[in-house]
N, C-alpha and C positions, 0 to 999 in steps of 0.2 A: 353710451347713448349714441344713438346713429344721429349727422350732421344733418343739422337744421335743411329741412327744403330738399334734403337728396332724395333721389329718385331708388328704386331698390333695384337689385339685381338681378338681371331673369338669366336663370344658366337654362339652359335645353340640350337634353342628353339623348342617349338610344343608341342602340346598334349600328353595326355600319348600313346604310342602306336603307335609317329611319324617316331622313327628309332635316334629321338637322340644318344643314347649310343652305337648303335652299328655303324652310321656314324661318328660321333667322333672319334671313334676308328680307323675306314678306315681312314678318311682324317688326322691323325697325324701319322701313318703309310706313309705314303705318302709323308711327308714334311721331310726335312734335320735333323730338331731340334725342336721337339715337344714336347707339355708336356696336356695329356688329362684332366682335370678338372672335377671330376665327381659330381655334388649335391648329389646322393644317395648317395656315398660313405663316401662324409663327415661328412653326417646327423646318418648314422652307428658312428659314431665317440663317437656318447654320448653316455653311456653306460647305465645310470639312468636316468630318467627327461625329456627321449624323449618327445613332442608333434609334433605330423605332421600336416600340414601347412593347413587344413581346421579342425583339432582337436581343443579339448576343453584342456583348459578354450582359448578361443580365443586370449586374451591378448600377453600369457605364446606362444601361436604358430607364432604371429604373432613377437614376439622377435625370437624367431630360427628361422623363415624364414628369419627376415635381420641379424641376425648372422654367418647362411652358407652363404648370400651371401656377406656378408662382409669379411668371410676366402675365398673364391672363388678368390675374386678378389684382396685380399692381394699375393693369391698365385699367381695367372694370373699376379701380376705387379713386384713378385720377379723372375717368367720362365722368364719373356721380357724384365729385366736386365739383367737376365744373356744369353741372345738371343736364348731361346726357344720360339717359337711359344704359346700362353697360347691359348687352348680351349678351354673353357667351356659349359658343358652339363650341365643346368640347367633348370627348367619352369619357365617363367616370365610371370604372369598371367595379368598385367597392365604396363600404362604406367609408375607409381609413381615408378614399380620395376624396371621395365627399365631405369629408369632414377638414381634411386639409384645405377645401374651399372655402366651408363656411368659417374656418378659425381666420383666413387668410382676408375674409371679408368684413368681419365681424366691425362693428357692429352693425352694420346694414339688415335691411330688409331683403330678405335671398327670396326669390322667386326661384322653382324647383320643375321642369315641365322635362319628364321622362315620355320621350315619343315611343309605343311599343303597339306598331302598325302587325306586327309577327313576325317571324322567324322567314316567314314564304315570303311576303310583301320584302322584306329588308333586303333577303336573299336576292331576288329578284330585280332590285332597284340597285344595287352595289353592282349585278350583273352588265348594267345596261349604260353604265356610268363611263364617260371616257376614260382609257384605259390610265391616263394618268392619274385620274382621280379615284380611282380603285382601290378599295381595301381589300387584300386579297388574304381571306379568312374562312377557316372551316370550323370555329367553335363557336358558332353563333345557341346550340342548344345551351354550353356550357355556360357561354359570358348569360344569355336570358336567367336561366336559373339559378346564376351567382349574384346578378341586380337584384333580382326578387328575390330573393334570403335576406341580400345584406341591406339594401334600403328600401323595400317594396313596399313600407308602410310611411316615408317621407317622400312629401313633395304631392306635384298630379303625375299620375302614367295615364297618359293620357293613347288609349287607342284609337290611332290614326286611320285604319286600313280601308274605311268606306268613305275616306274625306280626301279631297284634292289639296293640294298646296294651299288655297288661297282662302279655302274653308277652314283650313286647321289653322292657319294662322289668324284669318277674324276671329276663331274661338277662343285663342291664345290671347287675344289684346282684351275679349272681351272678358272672360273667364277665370285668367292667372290668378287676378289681385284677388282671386277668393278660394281657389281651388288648389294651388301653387305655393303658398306661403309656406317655409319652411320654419317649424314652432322647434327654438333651441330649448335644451332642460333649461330652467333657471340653476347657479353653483346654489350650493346648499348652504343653508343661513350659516355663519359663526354658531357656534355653541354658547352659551351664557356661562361667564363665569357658575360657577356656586358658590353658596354665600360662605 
């Protein structure tokens, strides 16, 4: 059962180049009691021993990938005790990490908002970005039609590409809580004895 009074979870995904970080930003601006969640920010955290999440030695990346997002959502489930709104701006390039969110949230209410402006808009906006803040990536057809296989049918995908910051994120405050909700299976009943 998710705690009494807690506010649900809104993660916001997409490519690089979707507008995550700077819609995060708008839509917790926007809310009473927010608290923004940033991936890049917490991946700055190491100081030594970085590896980035398609780096080498593979192993060694693919442990800090489920490590930021294991402080992500440690921190997303201590804002929504204490009844902040938890956002998270992360990239969730499968379903296994998706799902490693929702297990890591559970029981809460997951709010799901896939930004998917295009492959040309994302391109484009990642181009234009200070160079520190650059993701500097060429499988943007790949990572698109590996999202849409693996969770194309949870969550909103929500296309951004004729909407400014400030419209996509009124749509997001206004919209989420119905378009957004992430519906888990129910586990499947116990079996009944037989007599």
């Amino acid at each position: 059962m998710e705690p009494a009074g807690s506010p649900p979870c809104l993660i916001v995904t997409g490519m690089p180049g979707a507008g995550k970080s700077t819609v995060t930003r708008l839509v917790a601006e926007r809310l009473p009691r927010a608290a923004r969640l940033d991936g890049d920010v917490l991946n700055r955290m190491i100081v030594s021993g970085f590896v980035w999440a398609l780096g080498e030695p593979a192993d060694e990346a693919a442990r800090q990938v489920d490590l930021l997002h294991r402080n992500l959502c440690a921190l997303a489930n201590n804002f929504a005790d204490a009844g902040f709104t938890p956002l998270i701006d992360a990239m969730i390039a499968s379903r296994g990490r998706l799902d490693r969110f929702l297990d890591l949230l559970a029981p809460r209410r997951i709010l799901l908002v896939v930004l998917a402006p295009g492959i040309g808009v994302c391109r484009y906006r990642n181009s234009i970005r200070d160079p520190r803040d650059r993701f500097d990536f060429d499988g943007y057809e790949a990572l698109e039609r590996d999202m849409a296989r693996e969770f194309g049918d949870v969550g909103w995908w929500f296309d951004t590409a004729g909407l400014g910051p400030d419209e996509t994120a009124d749509r997001i405050v206004r919209d989420a809580h119905h378009r957004a909700l992430v519906h888990r299976p129910r586990p499947p009943a116990a079996a009944s004895p037989l007599p």
